[in-house]
N, C-alpha and C positions, 0 to 999 in steps of 0.2 A: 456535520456528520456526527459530533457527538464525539466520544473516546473510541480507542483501540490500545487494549493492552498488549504486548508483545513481550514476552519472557524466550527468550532461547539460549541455546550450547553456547552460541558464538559471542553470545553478548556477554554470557557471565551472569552474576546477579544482581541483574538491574532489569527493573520494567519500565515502558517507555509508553507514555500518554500523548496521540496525536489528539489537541483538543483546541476546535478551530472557536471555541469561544473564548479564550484566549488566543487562538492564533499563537500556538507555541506548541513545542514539545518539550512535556514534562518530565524528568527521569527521576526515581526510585531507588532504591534498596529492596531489591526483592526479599530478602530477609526480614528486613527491620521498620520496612514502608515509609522508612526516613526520605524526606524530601531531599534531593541531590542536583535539582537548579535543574533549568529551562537551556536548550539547546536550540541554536540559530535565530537566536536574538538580532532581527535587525534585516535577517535574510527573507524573512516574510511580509513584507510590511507590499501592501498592496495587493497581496494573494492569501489564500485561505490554506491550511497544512489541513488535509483531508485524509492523512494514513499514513502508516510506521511499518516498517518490518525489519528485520535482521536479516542483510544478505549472504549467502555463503561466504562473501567475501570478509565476513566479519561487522561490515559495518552498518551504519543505521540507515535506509532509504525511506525518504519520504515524499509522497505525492503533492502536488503543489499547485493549485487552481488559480485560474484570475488570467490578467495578462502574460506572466510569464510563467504558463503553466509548463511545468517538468516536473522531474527527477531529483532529487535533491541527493547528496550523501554527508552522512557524518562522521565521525569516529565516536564510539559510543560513550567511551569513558572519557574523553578530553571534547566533546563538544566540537572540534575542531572540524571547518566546512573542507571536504574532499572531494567537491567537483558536483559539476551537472551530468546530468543526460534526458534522454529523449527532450530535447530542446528546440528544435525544427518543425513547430507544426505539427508533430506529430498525437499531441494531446490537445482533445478541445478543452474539457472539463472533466481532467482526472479524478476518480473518487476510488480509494480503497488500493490497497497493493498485497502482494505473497508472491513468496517465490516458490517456485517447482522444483519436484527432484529435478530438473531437466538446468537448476541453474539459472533460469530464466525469471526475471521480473513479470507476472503477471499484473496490470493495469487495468479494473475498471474505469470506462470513460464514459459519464453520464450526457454528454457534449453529443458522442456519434451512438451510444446505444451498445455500445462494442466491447469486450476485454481485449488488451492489446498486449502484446508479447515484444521482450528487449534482450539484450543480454546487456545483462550490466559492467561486462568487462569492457565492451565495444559500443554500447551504447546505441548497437543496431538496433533496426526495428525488424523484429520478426514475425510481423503477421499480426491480425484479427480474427476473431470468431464470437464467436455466438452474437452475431449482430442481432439489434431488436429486442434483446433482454430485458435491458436496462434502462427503463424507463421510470425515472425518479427516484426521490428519497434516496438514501443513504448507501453504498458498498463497501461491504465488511468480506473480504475475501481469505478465506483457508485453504489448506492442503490436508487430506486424512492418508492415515499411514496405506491405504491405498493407492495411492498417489494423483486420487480423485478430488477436482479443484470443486469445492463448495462455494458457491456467492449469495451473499443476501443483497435484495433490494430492495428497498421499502418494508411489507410483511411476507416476502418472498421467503424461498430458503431453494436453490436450485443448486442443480450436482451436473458438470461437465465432465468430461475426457479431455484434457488438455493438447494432447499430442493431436488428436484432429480435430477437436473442439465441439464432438459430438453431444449434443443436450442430452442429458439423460432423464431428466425431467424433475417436478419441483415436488418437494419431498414435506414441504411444512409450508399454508400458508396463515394469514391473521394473528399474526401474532404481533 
């Protein structure tokens, strides 16, 4: 997949590199771009880290491919592993994550074609949509202050409604 930076409120000032060519996640100094060591050393090994985000809850969630694909969480500042979720089968081949004003984990899965929706307090699954999208290459997933879920796929650029998962349609392609 390549990186994803992720800067937000809840993290503080630290930027966080999911970079599956290391198969690590690299964290920062937002300020100073000082290297500040690799988080979940050890937790990856067999699977591919494919995306980062900062969840409401404060901490780091990362997608997590291979045989034991999930949900990973962190604490941002101490590294420190704070549990799974969607662990059940419920991702084939997770790529990309963000979360919604709605709280909810949103999940590219390049495996079923799907984004798929959790809540990361329960760890439920809340549904799919936009089957069929996502076919290949890479998913780098935002939210605009809209509250309109953006996803790239390969040289894609497409814009959903989350709440029903309506395709709005693809707004940038070739790039």
């Amino acid at each position: 997949m390549g990186t994803a930076l992720i800067t937000g409120a809840a993290a503080g000032p630290l930027v966080f590199v999911a970079n599956d060519g290391t198969n690590s996640i690299v964290r920062f100094d937002y300020e100073t771009g000082e290297y500040l060591g690799m988080i979940g050393n050890g937790f990856f090994t067999g699977n591919v880290v494919n995306g980062v985000a900062v969840g409401p809850d404060g901490y780091l969630h990362t997608v997590v491919a291979g045989t034991g694909a999930r949900i990973m969480r962190f604490q941002p500042y101490t590294g420190e592993f704070a549990g799974s979720y969607a662990t059940s089968g419920f991702l084939s081949s997770p790529d990309g994550i963000a979360f919604g004003p709605d709280g909810l984990a949103y999940v590219g899965d390049a495996g079923t074609g799907s984004i798929k929706r959790f809540d990361p307090a329960t760890g439920e699954f809340r549904g799919s949509f936009a089957s069929g999208f996502l076919s290949g290459g890479s998913v780098v997933m935002a939210f605009s202050t809209d509250g309109k879920l953006h996803v790239t796929n390969g040289s894609s650029l497409m814009r959903f409604e989350p709440v029903s998962g309506e395709y709005l349609g693809t707004y940038a392609n070739g790039f």
